[in-house]
C-alpha positions, 0 to 999 in steps of 0.5 A, a space after each residue: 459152781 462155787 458156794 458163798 455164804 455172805 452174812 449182812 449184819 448189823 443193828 436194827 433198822 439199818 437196811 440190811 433186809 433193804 440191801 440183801 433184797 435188791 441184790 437178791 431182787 426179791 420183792 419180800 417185805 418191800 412195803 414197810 419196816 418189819 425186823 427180820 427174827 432171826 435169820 432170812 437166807 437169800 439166794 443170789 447167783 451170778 454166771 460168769 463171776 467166776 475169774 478163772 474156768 474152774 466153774 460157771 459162776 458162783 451161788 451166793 446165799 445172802 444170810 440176813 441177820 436180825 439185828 436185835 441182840 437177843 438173837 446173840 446165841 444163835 450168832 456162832 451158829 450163823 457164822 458157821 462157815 461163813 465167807 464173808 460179812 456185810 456189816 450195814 450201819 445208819 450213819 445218820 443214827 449216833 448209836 449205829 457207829 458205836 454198834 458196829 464196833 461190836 458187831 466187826 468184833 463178833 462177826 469178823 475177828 472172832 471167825 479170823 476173818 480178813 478184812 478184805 473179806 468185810 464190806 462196811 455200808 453206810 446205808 442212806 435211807 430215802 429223804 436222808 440228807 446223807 452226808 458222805 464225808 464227815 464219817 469218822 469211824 473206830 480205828 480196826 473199822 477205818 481200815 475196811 471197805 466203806 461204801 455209802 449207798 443209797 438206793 435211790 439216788 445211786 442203785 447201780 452204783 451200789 450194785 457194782 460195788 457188791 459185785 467187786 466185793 462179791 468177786 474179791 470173796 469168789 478170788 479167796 475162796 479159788 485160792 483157798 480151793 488152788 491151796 488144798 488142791 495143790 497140799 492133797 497133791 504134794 
């Protein structure tokens, strides 16, 4: 079974905590708003993921990752290995889309990540307006993945596009694996 490590950064009060526990069905903290100190480390696994019959599926292990930048010195130690980065904004709060530019440069072209392997969500919180359209993002941002979630108007939806991010970082990482298998060969 394949190992992803999936970092969900971004500012505080965002609804990383929110997101990584709906994907990872945990009840934990449901009730009311309590910043994440640090890291949490959610597991997530999904059978049959795996495209290919090298394996049964995949264990993604959802980091969730305290959005106060006094954390910052444990930031190298959280990207330690890490195969891709979700990067959850508040699109109705200015102050997020001019943090996300930090937290894209940290957290993706610092480890020379792809940008494939970065997810940017705006995350709608419930009673929000929500405007999906006039989002206008920096230039290295504008060229990732954005999706807009709301889990309670489009749950589903939202899953179905974690699942085909999830499924990208799985086809990346049996390259990688194919890549190394095939340099100890030759």
């Amino acid at each position: 079974m394949l190992k992803a490590k999936i970092l969900f950064v971004g500012p505080s009060e965002s609804g990383k905590s929110v997101l990584a526990n709906f994907l990872s069905e945990s009840t934990e903290g449901i009730s009311s708003y309590v910043p994440t100190q640090g890291v949490r480390i959610l597991e997530y696994e999904k059978p049959n993921m795996n495209g290919n019959s090298k394996g049964a599926g995949c264990r993604f292990e959802l980091w969730d990752c305290g959005g106060d930048q006094k954390f910052e010195t444990c930031w190298p130690a959280l990207m330690k290995d890490s195969h891709g980065v979700v990067i959850v904004f508040n699109p109705e709060m200015p102050s997020h889309l001019k943090e996300i530019e930090m937290w894209y440069s940290c957290f993706v072209q610092q480890q020379q990540l792809l940008d494939g392997q970065c997810l940017l969500i705006a995350h709608h919180k419930p009673g929000s307006a929500g405007d999906t359209e006039n989002l206008s993002l920096a230039s290295p941002l504008n060229k990732l993945k954005l999706i807009h979630s709301s889990l309670e108007e489009d749950p589903e939806d939202v899953r179905m596009e974690f699942v085909k991010y999830f499924k990208s970082i799985i086809s990346l990482l049996n390259e990688s694996r194919d890549r190394e298998e095939m340099s100890i060969i030759t």
